[in-house]
C-alpha positions in Angstrom: 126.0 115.3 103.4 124.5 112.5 101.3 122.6 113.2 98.0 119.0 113.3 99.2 116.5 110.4 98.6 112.8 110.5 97.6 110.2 109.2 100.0 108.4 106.3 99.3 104.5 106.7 98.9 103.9 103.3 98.2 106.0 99.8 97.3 103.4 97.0 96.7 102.7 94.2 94.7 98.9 94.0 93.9 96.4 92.2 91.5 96.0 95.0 89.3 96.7 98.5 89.2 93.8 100.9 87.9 94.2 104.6 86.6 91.2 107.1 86.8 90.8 110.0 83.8 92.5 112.5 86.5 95.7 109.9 86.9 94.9 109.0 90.2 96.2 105.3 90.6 94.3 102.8 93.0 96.1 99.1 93.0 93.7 96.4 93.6 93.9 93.7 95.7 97.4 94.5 97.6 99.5 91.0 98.1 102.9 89.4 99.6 102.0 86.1 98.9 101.2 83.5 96.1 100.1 80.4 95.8 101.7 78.3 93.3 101.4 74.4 91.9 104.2 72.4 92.3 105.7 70.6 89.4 106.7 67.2 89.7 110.2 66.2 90.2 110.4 64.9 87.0 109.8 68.1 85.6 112.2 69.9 86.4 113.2 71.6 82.7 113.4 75.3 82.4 110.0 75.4 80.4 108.5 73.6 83.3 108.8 76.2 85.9 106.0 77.8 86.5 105.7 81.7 85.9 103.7 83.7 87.4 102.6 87.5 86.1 103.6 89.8 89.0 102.0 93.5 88.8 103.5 95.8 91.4 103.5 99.8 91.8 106.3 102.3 93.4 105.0 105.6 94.0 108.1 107.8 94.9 108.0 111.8 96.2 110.9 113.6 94.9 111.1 116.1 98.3 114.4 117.2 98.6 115.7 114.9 95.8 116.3 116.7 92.4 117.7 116.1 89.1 118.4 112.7 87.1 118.6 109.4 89.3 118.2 105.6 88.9 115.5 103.2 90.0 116.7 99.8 90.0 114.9 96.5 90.7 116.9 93.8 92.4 115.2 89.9 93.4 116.4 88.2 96.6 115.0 84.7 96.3 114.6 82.3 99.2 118.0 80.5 98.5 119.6 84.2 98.7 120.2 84.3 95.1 120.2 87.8 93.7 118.9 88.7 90.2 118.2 91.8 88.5 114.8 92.8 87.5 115.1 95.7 86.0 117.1 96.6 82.4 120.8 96.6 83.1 121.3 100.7 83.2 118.1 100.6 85.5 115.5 103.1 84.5 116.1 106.6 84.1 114.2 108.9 86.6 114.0 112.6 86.9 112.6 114.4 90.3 111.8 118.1 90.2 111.4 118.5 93.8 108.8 119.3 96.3 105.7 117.0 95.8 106.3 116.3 92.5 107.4 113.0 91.6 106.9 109.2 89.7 104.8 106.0 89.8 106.6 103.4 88.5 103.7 100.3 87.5 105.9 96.8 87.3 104.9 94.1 85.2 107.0 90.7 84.8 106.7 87.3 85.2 108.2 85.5 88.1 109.7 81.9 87.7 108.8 79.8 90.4 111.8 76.9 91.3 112.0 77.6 95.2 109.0 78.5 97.9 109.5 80.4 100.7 110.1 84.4 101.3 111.2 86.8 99.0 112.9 90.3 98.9 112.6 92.5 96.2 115.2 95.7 96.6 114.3 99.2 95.4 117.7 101.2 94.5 118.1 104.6 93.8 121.4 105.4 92.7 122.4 101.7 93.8 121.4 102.4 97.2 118.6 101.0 99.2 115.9 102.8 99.3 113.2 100.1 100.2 112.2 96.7 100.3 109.5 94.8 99.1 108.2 91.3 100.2 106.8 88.7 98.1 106.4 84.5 100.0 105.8 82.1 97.5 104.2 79.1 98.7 102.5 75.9 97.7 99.3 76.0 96.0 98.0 72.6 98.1 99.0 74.4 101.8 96.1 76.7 100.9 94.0 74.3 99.7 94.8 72.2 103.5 94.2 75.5 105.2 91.0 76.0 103.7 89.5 72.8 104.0 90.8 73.0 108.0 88.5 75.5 108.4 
């Protein structure tokens, strides 16, 4: 039998992520999709690329999953490159069992050089254990939409 995995409570990306005095989490304003300027042609340099901050939250339960694991976070951009988010060993989790288990608050910014949909793979032990999905688009299609309305 496979080593047990924890269930997911929540994978998001979200505006902000608040924590009241008891630890209860809420995150605010839950998103998949950005808006971002282009940048000229011409400005195509490294420091050109637009970043943009990206706040996310995984709430895992440990259930039958026990012991010491690792949680790593893996981009899938819309060309199908693959880059790793997280540290290179991943983050070190421990599960007790049961209810009991981890919220994991992401924080990074996210160069922008390509629109269109993408995948952000959660790994527990290097095996998927969700996905989460993030569409960048341009910041002048919204601006189109809204004045169509």
């Amino acid at each position: 039998m496979a080593n047990p995995k924890p269930y997911v409570a929540v994978a998001c990306f979200c505006d902000t992520i608040l924590e009241d005095k008891d630890g209860t989490l809420s995150a605010i304003r839950i998103v998949d999709t950005y808006w971002v300027p282009r940048v000229p042609t011409e400005e195509v340099s490294p420091e050109a690329v637009p970043a943009i901050p990206v706040t996310g939250l995984i709430a895992l339960k440990s259930g039958e999953a026990t012991g010491s694991h690792t949680i790593r976070l893996v981009l899938e951009n819309p060309l199908g490159v693959r880059t790793q988010i997280s540290p290179p060993d991943g983050w070190p989790v421990v599960l007790k069992g049961g209810h009991a288990g981890l919220n994991m608050r992401l924080k990074f910014p996210l160069g922008v050089k390509n629109f269109g949909q993408c995948w952000f793979d959660v790994l527990f032990d290097d095996e998927l254990l969700t996905k989460m999905p993030l569409r960048l688009r341009p910041a002048e299609e919204r601006e189109q939409t809204d004045s169509q309305s």
